[in-house]
C-alpha positions in Angstrom: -2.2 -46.8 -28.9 -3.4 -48.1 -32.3 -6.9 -46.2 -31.9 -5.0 -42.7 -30.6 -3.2 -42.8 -34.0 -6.4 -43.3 -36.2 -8.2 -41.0 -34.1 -5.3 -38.3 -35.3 -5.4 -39.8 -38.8 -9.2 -39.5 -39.1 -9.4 -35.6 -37.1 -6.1 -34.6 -39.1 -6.9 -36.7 -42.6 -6.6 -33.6 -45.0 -3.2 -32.4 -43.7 -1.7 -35.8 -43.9 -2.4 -36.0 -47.0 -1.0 -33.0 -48.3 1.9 -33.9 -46.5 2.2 -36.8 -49.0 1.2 -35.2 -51.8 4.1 -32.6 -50.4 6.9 -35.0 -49.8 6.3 -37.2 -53.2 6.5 -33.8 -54.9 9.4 -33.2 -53.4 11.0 -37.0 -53.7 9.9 -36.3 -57.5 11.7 -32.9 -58.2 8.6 -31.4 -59.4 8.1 -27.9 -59.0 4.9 -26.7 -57.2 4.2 -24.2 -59.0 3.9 -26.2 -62.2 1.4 -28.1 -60.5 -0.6 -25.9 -60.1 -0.3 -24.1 -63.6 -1.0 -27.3 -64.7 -4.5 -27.7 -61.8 -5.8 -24.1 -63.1 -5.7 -25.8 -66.8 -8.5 -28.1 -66.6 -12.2 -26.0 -67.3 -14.9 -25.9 -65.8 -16.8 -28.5 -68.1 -14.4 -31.2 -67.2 -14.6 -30.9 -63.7 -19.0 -30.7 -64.0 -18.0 -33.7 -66.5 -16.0 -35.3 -63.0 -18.1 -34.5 -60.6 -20.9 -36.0 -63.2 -19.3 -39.7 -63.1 -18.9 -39.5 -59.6 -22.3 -39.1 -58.9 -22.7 -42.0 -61.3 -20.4 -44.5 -59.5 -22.5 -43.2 -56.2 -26.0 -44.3 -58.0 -24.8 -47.5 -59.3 -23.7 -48.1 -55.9 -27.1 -47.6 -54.4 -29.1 -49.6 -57.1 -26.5 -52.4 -56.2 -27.4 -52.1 -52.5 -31.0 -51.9 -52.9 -31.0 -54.4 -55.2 -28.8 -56.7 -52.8 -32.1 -55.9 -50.1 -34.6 -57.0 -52.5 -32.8 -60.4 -53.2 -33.0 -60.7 -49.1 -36.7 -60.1 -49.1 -36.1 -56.8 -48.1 -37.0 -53.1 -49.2 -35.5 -49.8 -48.8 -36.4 -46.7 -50.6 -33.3 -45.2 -52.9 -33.6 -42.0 -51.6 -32.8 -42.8 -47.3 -30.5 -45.5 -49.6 -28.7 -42.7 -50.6 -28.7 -40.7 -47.6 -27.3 -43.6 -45.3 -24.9 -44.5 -47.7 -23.3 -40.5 -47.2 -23.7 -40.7 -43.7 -21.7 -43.7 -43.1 -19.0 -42.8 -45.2 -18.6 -39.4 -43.2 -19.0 -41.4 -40.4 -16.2 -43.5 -41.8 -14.1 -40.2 -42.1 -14.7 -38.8 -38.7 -14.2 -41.3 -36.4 -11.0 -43.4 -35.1 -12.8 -46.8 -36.7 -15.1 -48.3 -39.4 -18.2 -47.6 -37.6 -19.9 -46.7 -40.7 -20.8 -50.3 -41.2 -22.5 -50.1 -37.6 -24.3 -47.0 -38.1 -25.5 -48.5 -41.5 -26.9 -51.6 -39.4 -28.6 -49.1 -37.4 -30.2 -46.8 -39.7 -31.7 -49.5 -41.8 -33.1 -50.9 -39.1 -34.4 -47.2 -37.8 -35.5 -45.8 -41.0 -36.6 -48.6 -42.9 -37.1 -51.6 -40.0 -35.0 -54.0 -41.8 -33.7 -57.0 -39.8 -30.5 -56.5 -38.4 -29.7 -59.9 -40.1 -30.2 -58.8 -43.1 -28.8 -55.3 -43.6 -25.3 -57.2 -41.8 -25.6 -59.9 -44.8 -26.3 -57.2 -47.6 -22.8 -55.5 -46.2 -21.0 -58.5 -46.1 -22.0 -59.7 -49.8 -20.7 -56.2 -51.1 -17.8 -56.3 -49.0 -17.2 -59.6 -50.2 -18.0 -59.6 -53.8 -16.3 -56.0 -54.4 -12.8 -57.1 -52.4 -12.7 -60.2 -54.4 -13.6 -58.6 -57.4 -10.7 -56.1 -56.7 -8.6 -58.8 -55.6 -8.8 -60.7 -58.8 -7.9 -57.7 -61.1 -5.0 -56.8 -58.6 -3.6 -60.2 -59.5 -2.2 -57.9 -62.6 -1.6 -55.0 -60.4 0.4 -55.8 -57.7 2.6 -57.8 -59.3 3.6 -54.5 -61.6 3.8 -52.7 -57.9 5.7 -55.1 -56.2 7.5 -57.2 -59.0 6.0 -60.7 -57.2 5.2 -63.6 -59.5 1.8 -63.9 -60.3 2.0 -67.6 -58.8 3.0 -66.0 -55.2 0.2 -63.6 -55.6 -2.5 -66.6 -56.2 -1.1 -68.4 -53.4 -1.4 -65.3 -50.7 -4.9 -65.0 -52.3 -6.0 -68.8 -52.1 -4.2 -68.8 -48.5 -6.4 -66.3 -47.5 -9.7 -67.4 -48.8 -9.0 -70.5 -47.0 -8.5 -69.0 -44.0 -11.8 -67.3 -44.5 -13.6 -70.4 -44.7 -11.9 -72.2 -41.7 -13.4 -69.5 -40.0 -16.9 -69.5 -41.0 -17.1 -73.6 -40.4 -15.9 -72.8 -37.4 -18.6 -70.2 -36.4 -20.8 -72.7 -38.2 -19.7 -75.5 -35.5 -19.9 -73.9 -32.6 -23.5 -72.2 -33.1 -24.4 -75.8 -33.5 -22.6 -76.8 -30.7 -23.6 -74.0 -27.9 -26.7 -73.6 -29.1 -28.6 -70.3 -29.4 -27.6 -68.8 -25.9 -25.4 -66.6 -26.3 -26.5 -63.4 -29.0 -23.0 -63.1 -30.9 -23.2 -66.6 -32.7 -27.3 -66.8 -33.1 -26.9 -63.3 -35.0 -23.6 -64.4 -36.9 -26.0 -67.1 -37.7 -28.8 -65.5 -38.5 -26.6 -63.4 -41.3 -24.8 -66.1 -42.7 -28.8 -67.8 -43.1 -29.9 -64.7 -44.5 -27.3 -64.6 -46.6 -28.0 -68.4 -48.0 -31.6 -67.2 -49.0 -29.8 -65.1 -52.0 -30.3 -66.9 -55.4 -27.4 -68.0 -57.9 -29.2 -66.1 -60.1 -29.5 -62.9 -58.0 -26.4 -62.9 -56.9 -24.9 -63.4 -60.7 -26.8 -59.9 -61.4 -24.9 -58.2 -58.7 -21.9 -59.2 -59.5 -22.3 -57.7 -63.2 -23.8 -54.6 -61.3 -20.1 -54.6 -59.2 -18.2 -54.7 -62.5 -20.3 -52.1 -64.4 -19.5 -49.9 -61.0 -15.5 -50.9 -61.2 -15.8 -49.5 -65.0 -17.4 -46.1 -63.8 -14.3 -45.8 -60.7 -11.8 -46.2 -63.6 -13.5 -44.3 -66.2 -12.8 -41.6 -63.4 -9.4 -42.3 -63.8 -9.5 -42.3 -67.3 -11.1 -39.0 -67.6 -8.3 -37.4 -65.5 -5.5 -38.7 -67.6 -7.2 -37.4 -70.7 -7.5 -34.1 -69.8 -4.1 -33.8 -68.9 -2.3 -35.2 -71.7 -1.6 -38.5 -70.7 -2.6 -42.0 -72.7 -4.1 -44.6 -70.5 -6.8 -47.6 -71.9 -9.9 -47.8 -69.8 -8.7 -51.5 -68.8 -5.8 -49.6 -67.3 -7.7 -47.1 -65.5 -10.0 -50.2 -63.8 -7.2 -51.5 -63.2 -5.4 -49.3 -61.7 -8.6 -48.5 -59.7 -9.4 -51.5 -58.5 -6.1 -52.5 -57.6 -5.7 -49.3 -55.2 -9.1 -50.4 -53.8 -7.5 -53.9 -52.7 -4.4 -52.3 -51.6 -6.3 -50.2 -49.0 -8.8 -52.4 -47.5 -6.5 -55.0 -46.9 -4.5 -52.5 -45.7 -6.7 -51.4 -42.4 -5.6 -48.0 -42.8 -7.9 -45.0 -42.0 -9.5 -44.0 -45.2 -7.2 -45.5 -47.1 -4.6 -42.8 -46.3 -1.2 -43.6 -48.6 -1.7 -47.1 -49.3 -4.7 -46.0 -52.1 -2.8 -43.1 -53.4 0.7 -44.5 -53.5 -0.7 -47.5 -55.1 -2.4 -45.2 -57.7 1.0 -43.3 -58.3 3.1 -46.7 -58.8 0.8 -47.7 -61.1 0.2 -44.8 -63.2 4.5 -44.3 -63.4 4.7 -48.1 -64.3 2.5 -46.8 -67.6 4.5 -44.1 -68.5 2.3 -41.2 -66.8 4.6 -38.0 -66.1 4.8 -37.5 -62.5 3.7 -34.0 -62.5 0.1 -35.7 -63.3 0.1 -38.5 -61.4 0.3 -36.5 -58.3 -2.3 -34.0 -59.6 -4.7 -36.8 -60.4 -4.0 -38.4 -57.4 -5.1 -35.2 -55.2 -8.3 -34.7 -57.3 -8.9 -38.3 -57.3 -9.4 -37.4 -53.1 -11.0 -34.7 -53.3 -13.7 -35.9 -55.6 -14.0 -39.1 -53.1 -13.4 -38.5 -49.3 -13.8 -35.0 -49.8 -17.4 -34.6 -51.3 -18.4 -37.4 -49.8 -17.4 -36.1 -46.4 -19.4 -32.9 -47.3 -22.2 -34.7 -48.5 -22.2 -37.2 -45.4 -22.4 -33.9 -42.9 -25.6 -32.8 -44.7 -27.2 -36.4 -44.9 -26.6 -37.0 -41.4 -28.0 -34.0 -40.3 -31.2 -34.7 -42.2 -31.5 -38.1 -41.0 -31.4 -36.7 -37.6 -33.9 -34.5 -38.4 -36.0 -37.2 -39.3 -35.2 -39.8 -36.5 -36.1 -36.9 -34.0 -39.7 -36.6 -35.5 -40.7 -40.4 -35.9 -39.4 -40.5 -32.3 -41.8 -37.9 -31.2 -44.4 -39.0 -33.1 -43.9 -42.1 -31.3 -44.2 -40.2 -27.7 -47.0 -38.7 -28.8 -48.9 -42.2 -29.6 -48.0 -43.6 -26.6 -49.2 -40.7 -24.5 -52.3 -40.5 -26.7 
């Protein structure tokens, strides 16, 4: 049952959302139509100037990745880096489950032949390092969403980091005490050794690479509230940011689909932002993210295809030769 409603979330995405948008205008008593006096204000150099920091959040996230392989022992050239990176996130969009992670897996091992073990433990380190990251700024911006004590907050956080490493000793233990017979738990093993290999050092430099990239997401933020009137610091707009981020990956929902953009909203009312803009920065905000990246996902998958059909028959073609 759970799968059939992401399935209709992930096929349907776009009209759900408008729905929101829809029913917060209307919960607001704004008027539609000065929304969108208000959308056809903004130039054309400030959306190029949007569109611009996007496609710098996107780099930054690439250089983070391929310098999380190189730390591994591992290569990848930036640009099938970058067109993986699209095609899992539309693969992300378009299906009823995060099998953009998979599909990354895949295609690293595919285009570039890097160990399974590996490209899993690159994924988990950024999964790891940006939730926690996000997690720790959200310790200020939850508490302004929900009105919990920053004490109850640290406690849910600590309870859950514990539970993360019960789990791992446990995986730990029972690799050791099965043995290497059954696939699951030698390759969780294999991950969690690759993932050892990573210097203090290294791993120090990525985590200053996953700040700079939180500052670029909330200079996003930051841009939109300047062009439509309202004051917001950058340390709000990463805030904010990064706090929406948590919200909707602990939340499991597809995309992120409400929890990201009511968390945005929340926390742009709590600093005084009109509610006219906060919805419109909210819709942009989507359509810059899922929505270009969907687009650009549809083209990068295509081209990977293209490619993965010609190495296999060049493949064929030694074997017959």
């Amino acid at each position: 049952m759970y799968v059939k409603i992401k399935q209709v979330i992930r096929r349907f995405w776009l009209i759900f959302f408008f729905l929101l948008i829809a029913l917060i205008v209307l919960l607001s008593g704004i008027s539609i139509t000065d929304i969108l006096a208000s959308l056809l204000t903004l130039q054309l150099w400030q959306l190029f100037l949007l569109v611009v920091v996007f496609f710098m959040a996107t780099g930054l996230h690439i250089i983070s990745r391929k310098y999380l392989f190189y730390a591994l022992g591992a290569d990848c050239g930036l640009k099938n880096l970058s067109y993986i990176h699209f095609s899992t996130l539309a693969a992300h969009y378009s299906t009823p489950v995060k099998i953009g992670i998979p599909v990354a897996i895949y295609l690293f091992n595919k285009i570039e032949n890097i160990e399974y073990s590996k490209s899993t433990a690159m994924l988990f380190v950024e999964i790891a390092v940006s939730t926690s990251l996000c997690g720790l700024i959200a310790l200020v911006g939850i508490p302004a969403i929900l009105g919990f004590s920053l004490p109850n907050i640290i406690g849910f956080i600590f309870i859950g980091a514990l539970s993360l490493f019960f789990i791992f000793l446990l995986f730990n233990y029972l690799h050791k005490k099965i043995g290497k017979q059954y696939k699951l738990l030698d390759y969780l093993y294999q991950t969690i050794g690759a993932m050892r290999c990573i210097k203090s050092s290294k791993l120090g430099l990525y985590l200053i690479l996953s700040i700079l990239l939180r500052l670029v997401d909330g200079l996003n933020l930051f841009l939109l509230c300047w062009f439509f009137l309202e004051e917001l610091t950058i340390w709000e707009s990463v805030m904010t940011t990064s706090t929406a981020f948590f919200i909707g990956t602990i939340s499991m929902i597809p995309m992120s689909l409400g929890s990201r953009d009511i968390s945005i909203l929340l926390l742009l009312q709590h600093y005084n932002v009109a509610n006219q803009s906060s919805v419109l920065i909210v819709s942009l905000q989507r359509i810059l993210t899922t929505g270009l990246s969907f687009v650009l996902g549809i083209y990068c998958g295509s081209v990977l295809g293209v490619k993965n059909a010609q190495v296999s028959n060049q493949d064929s073609a030694k074997n017959q030769n």
